[in-house]
N, C-alpha and C positions, 0 to 999 in steps of 0.2 A: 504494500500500500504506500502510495506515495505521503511522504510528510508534509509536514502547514508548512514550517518553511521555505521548500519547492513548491507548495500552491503558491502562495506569497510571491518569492518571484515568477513565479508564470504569470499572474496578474499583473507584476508593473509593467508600467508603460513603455513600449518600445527605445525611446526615448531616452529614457531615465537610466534602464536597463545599459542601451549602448554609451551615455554618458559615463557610469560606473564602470564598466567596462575599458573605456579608454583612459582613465583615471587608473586602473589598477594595469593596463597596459606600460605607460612610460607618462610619470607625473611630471612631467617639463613641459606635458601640452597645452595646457589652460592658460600661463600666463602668456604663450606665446598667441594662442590664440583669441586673449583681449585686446592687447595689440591689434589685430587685426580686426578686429570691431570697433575698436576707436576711429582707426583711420578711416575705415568704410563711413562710420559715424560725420568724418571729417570730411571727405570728400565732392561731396554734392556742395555744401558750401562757397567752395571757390567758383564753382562755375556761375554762384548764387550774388555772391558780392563783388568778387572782379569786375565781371564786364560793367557793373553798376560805378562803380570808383573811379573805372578806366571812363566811360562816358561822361561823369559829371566833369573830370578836373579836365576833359575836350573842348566841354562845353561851357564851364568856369572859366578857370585862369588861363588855360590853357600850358603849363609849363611842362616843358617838354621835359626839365630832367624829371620831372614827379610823373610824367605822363611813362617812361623809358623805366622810371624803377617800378610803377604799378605791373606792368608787363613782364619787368621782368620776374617779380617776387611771384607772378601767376604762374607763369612759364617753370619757375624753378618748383615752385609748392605742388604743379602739377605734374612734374616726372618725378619728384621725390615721391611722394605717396603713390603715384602709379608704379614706381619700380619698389617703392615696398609691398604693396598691395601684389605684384607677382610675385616676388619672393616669398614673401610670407605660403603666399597658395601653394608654390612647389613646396616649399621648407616641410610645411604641413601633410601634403601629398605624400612625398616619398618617405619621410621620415617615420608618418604617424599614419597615415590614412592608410597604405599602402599595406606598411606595417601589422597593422590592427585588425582588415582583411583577413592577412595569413594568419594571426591569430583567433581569425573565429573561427576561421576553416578547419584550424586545427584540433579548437570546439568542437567539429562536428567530427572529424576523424576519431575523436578521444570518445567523445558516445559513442560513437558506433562499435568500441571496442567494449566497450562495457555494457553494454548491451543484454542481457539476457540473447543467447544463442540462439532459443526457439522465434523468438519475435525479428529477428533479421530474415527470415523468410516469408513474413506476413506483409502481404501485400497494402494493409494500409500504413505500418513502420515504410517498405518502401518509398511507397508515397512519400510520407513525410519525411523523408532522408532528402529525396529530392526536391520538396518544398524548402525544406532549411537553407541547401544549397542557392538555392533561385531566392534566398531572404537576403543572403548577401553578396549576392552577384549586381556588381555595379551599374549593369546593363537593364536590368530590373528593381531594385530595390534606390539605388543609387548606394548601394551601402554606405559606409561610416562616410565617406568623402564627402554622396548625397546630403547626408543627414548634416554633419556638422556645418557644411558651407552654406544650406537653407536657412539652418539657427541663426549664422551669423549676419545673412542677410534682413531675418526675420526683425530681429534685435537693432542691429544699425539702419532699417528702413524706416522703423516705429518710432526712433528717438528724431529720426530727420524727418519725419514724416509731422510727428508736436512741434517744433522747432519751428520748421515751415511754415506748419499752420498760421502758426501766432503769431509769425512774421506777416504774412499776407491778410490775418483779421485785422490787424493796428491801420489798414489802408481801405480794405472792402470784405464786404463778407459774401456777394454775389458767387464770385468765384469757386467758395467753399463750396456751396450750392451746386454747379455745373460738375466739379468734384464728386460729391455724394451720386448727383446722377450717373455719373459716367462708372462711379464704381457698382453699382444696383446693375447696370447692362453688362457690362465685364464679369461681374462676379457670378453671374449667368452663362455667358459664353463660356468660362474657366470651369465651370461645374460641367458644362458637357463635354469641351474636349478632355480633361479628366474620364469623363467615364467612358470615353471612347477610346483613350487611352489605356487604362487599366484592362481594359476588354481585348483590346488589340495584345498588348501585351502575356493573356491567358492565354490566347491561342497561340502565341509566338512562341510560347514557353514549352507546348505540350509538342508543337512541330521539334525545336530545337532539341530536345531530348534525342527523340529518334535520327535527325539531324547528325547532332555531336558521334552517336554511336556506330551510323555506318565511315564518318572520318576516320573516326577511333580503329575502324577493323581495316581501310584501307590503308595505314599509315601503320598500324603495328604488324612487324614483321612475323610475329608468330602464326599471322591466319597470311602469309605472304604463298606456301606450298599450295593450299587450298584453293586460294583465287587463281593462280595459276593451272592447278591442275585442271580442273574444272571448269576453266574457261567464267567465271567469278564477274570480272573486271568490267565487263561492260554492262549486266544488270545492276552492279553496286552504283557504279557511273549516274547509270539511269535512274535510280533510287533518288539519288545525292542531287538532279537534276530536279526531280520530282519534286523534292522539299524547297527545293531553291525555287520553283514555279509559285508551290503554293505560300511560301513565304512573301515573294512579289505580290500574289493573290492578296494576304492580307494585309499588307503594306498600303495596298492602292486603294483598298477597300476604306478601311478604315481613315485613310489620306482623303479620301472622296466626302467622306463623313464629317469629318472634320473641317472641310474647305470653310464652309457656311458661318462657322460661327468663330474662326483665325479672319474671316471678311469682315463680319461684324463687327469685332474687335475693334478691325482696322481705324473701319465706318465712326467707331464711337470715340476711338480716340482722338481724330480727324476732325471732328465736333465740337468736342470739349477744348481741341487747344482756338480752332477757329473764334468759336466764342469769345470765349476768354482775352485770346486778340483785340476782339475788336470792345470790350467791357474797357481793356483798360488802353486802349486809344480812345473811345471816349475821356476817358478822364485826365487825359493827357492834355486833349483837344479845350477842356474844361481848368485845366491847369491847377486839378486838384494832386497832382503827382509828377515829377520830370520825368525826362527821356530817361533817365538812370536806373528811375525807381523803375517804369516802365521794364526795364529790361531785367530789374532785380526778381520783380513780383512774377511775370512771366513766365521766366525760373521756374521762380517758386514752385509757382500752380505747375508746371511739366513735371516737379520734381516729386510734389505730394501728392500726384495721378502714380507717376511711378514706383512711388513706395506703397501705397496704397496694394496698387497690385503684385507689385511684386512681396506684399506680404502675405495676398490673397493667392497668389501661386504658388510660394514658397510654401503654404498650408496645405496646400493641397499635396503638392508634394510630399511632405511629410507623412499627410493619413496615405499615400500609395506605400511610403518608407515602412509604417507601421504595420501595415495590412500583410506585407511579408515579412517582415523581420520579427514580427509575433511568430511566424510559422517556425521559425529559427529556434526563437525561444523555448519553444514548447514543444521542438523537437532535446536543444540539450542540456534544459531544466528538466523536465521531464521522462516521460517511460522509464523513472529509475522503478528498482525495486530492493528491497531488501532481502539479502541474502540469511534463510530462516533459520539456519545455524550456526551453534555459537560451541561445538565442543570440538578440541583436540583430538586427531584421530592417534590411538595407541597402538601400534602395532608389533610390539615388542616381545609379544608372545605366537605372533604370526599373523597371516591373513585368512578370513574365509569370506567367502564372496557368496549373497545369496538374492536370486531374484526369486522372487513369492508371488505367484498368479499376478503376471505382470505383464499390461496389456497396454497397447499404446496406437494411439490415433493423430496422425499429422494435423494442424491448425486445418480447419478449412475441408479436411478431407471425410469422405461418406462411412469409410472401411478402417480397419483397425489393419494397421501395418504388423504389430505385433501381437498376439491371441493365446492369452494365457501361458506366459513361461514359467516354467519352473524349471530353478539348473542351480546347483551348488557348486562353486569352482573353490577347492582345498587351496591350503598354504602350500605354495612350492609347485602346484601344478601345474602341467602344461597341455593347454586345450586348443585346439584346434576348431573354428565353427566355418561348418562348409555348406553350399546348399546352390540352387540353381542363382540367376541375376532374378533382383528383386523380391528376396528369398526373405530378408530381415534383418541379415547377419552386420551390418554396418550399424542399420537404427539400434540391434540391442547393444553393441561397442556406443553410440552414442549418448543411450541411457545410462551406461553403466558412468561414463565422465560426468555425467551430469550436464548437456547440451540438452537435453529435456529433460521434461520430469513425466512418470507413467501418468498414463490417463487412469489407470487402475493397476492395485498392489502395488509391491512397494522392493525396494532395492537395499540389501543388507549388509553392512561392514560388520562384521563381529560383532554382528546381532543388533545394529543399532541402523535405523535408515540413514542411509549417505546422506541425504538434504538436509540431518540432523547434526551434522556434522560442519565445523567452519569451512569456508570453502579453498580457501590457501591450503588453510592445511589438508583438506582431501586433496585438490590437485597435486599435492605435494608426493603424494602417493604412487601417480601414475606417470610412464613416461608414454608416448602414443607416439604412433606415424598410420596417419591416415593416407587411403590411398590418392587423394587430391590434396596432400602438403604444398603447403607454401613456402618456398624459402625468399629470402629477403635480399636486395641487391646490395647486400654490403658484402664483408671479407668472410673466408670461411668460418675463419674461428669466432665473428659472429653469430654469425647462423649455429653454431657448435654450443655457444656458453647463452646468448641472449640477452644474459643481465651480465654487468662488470666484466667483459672479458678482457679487462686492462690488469686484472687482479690472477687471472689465469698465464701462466708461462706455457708458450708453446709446445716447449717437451712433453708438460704432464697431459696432453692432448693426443701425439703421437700415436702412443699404443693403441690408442682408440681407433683411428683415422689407419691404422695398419689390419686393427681386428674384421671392418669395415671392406676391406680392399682397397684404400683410395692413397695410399702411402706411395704408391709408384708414380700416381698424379699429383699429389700438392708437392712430392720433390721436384717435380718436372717442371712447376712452377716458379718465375723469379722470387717471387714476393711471398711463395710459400704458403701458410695458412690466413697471413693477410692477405691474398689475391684477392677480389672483391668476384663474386658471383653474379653473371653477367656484365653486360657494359649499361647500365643503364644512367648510372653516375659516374662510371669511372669507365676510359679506355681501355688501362690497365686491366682491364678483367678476364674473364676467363667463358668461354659458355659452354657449361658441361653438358651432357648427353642427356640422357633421360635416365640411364643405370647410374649414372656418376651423382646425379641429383637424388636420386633413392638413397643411395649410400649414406649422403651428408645428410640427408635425414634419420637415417638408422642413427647417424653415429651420434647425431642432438640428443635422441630420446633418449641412449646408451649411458650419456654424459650425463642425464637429470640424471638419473639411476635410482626411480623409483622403483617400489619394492614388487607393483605388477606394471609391466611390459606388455602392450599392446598394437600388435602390429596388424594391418590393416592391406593387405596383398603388398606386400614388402618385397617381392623380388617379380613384381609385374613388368618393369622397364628393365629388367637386368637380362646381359643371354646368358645360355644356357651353362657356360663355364662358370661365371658368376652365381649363376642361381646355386650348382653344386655348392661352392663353396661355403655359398651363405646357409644352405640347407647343414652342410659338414658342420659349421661352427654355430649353429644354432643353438645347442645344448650347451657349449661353453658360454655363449654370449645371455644365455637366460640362466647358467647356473645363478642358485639360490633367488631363484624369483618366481613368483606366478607369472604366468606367460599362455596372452590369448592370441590365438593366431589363426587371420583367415585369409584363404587363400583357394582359387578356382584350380591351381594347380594339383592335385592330391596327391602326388605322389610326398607333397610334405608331410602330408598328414601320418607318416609311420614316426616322426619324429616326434610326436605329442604324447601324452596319457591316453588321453580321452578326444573324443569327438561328437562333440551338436552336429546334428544335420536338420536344418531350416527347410522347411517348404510351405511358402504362402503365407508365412507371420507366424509359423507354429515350431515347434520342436516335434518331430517325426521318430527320429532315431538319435540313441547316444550309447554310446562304447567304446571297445579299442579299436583300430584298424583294421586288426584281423577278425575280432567278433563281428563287426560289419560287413566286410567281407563274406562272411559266411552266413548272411541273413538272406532265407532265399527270396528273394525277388525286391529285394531293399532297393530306397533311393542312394543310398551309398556304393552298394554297388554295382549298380545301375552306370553310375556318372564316372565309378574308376576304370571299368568295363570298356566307356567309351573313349576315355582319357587314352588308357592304355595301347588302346586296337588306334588312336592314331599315332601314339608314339614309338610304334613298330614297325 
């Protein structure tokens, strides 16, 4: 159950949330960032009072050095603040915006790792993995850049926008009036392109997914065999063309929609300075105001239309900011859960492993993957579970890590439910290699240690990396067991084979050296001289361990105690190799039967 805490922030405001955020990011950014609202504060101004100054002492005394320093103090106060006003914006940009980005990104990588395992398959976690993403994607959201550069304008519009005002009521108050009109019509027009925008943007979002993904397959060289084989490349082409149509599609669409009320806009701004114009040429003509004030107030009024609305779009702005960056939020404050166990697992007098009428149904799915197991696996045993594809044999290795939890009965460490158990220290338990491992594009010997491998020496890795088979390769290597796996950061790298990458998996789980060992078709990528080998040294490499192991291959299976044999979610058969064998008409040896007659 999620805590008040995490409700708490899931409620505040998008806002506030990224405010806090860029404060606990790098605290040098607020004072630099008032700075940069002052002068935005200050910059309307000059173009307010200059030409007013410059006009009177023309139309005054005329003196030319007071006429040359007015000019020139405009001229200089207007590149100072506009080369601060860009500096500040890059300063901000790359330092903190940019910055800040990669740090929520990283937000979202870090939930995703913490995750409860069953709910990264559920299709509405999906979803909102990829809502988060598109919360602070710049292109969408305007992330942190959006957000902060809106406030600031929000903020330095508002204070020039009073200032103004009451610059221009001390003269007439007409003006105000054409003002409020023209913001009533505007603030209309900005409400629909708004919502035509936001809508344009849903459908850009869901094209763009699909989009990103066939780039993604045409530029990564792993699906490079496939497109080539297959002749691939010019349906992917086509695809990629397709999205780019309908992309243009809603581009133009929505551009079309739009037209009418960016006219409008136009129309009403066109209006209100016309007016305005000729209000206070009247009063010029009346000679209730100079040429000076004329061009002061002018200003003015162009300047409190434009704060006006650009507080009224910068708002809107921000509810588009908030409407995704909530999804962000609430993807990683959110979906936490607490992990329900809080005991130390003891294994000092051994292990025994028990599952108990233990049934299990994927999220979402009609059928029970799993159908009443029952299986006791001893301290020190070695099990073997075999069975056709889509037999069970992975989902019950999955239950047993704790990546679900049974839909029904229950899972037992030394008589005690696993989920009962704190969860470090169960993992602490197991070492695993599943048959879709992931290794990581760093050096070997990280992929080997994981955590501190700065605290580990090379040597005491060796034997391992030898037990393995891979000691003829990382010698062959410059750089040894720092060679980096792949090139994907580094040149320098290496890109091992399919057997080679088994290996450096075997040898990771070998290195935890928890007390049950679980291998998950462990010599699938290896050939057949390798497979021996690893089959030879199997019993050295699992002495004093429990050791679950499956594998389509069966000629492994004389190497184990015991053997499960899976079919359809169920346990069918369990024995030795050769008690199975001599079951007549068994699916065991049914499937060795077949193995055999082709490996002859």
């Amino acid at each position: 159950m999620m805590k008040n805490s995490e409700n708490r922030i899931i409620k505040t405001h998008p806002v506030r949330y990224f405010a806090a955020a860029m404060r606990k990011y790098k605290k040098g950014f607020y004072p630099l960032y008032a700075v940069l609202i002052i002068v935005l504060m200050v910059q309307p101004f000059i173009n307010i009072f200059g030409p007013r100054m410059m006009i009177d002492e023309i139309l005054g005394s005329a003196d030319l050095n007071m006429i040359v320093k007015i000019a020139a103090v405009m001229v200089f106060a207007d590149f100072v603040i506009k080369t601060v006003i860009r500096f500040l914006f890059e300063e901000l940009d790359k330092v903190y915006f940019q910055g800040l980005n990669r740090f929520l990104e990283a937000g979202v990588g870090k939930k995703s790792m913490e995750l409860k395992y069953e709910t990264t398959e559920n299709k509405e976690i999906l979803d909102s993995l990829a809502d988060a993403r598109t919360g602070i994607d710049e292109g969408y959201s305007g992330a942190s850049k959006g957000l902060f550069e809106s406030l600031a304008a929000i903020i330095s519009s508002i204070v020039v926008l009073v200032l103004s005002t009451a610059l221009v009521i001390r003269y007439t108050w007409i003006p105000i009036v054409l003002v409020i009109a023209n913001v009533g019509f505007n603030t209309f027009f900005e409400s629909r392109l708004s919502r035509i925008k936001m809508e344009q943007i849903s459908l850009l979002a869901k094209n763009d997914r699909s989009y990103h993904y066939l780039l993604h397959n045409l530029s990564d060289i792993k699906y490079g065999k496939d497109i080539r084989l297959f002749g691939a490349k010019n349906m992917m082409l086509g695809r990629v063309d397709e999205f780019n149509d309908r992309q243009s599609e809603i581009s133009r669409t929505h551009a079309r929609k739009a037209q009418r009320y960016v006219t409008g806009s136009k129309i009403n701004l066109a209006v209100t300075a016309a007016l305005t114009y000729l209000i206070l040429a009247l009063m010029v003509i009346d000679k209730r105001i100079s040429i000076g004030d004329f061009t002061m107030l002018s200003t003015a009024v162009t300047t409190i239309v434009a704060s006006i609305n650009t507080v009224l779009k910068k708002m809107l702005e921000l509810k588009k900011f908030c409407g995704y960056t909530d999804k962000y939020i609430r993807y990683v404050e959110g979906n936490n859960y607490d992990e329900k166990g809080d005991k130390n697992v003891d294994v000092s007098d051994g292990i025994v492993i028990e599952f108990k009428n233990v049934s299990f149904r994927y999220p979402g799915a009609s059928s029970f993957a799993l159908k009443n197991i029952n299986a006791v696996i001893a301290d020190g045993e070695h099990l073997s579970v075999v069975g056709l594809n889509g037999a069970g044999k992975t989902t019950f290795i999955k239950l047993l890590c704790r990546l679900y939890e049974p839909t029904e009965g229950e899972i037992l460490l030394n008589g005690v439910n696993i989920h009962d158990y704190d969860y470090g220290s169960y993992m602490k338990q197991l070492s695993v290699v599943f048959q879709d491992f992931c290794l990581l594009g760093f050096s070997i010997k990280e992929n080997l240690i994981c955590d501190r491998p700065d605290k580990v020496q090379d040597s005491e890795l060796m034997p391992l990396v030898e037990r393995v088979g891979l000691k003829d390769k990382v010698d062959s290597l410059p750089m040894g067991l720092m060679t980096p796996v792949f090139r994907y950061y580094d040149q320098s790298g290496f890109e091992p084979s399919g057997g080679e990458q088994q290996k450096i998996a075997m040898a990771r789980a070998l290195y935890k050296d928890g007390p049950v060992l679980i291998l998950d078709e462990p010599t699938a990528a290896l050939d057949p001289v390798a497979e021996k080998e690893i089959y030879e040294q199997f019993n050295t490499m699992v002495r004093n361990k429990t050791a679950i192991f499956i594998s389509h291959r069966l000629a492994s299976c004389r190497f184990c105690d015991r053997l499960l044999v899976f079919k359809d979610g169920e346990i069918v058969e369990s024995g030795t190799h050769d008690s199975l064998l001599a079951l007549p008409g068994g699916l065991y040896a049914q499937m060795y039967g077949a193995q055999e007659k082709m490996y002859c």
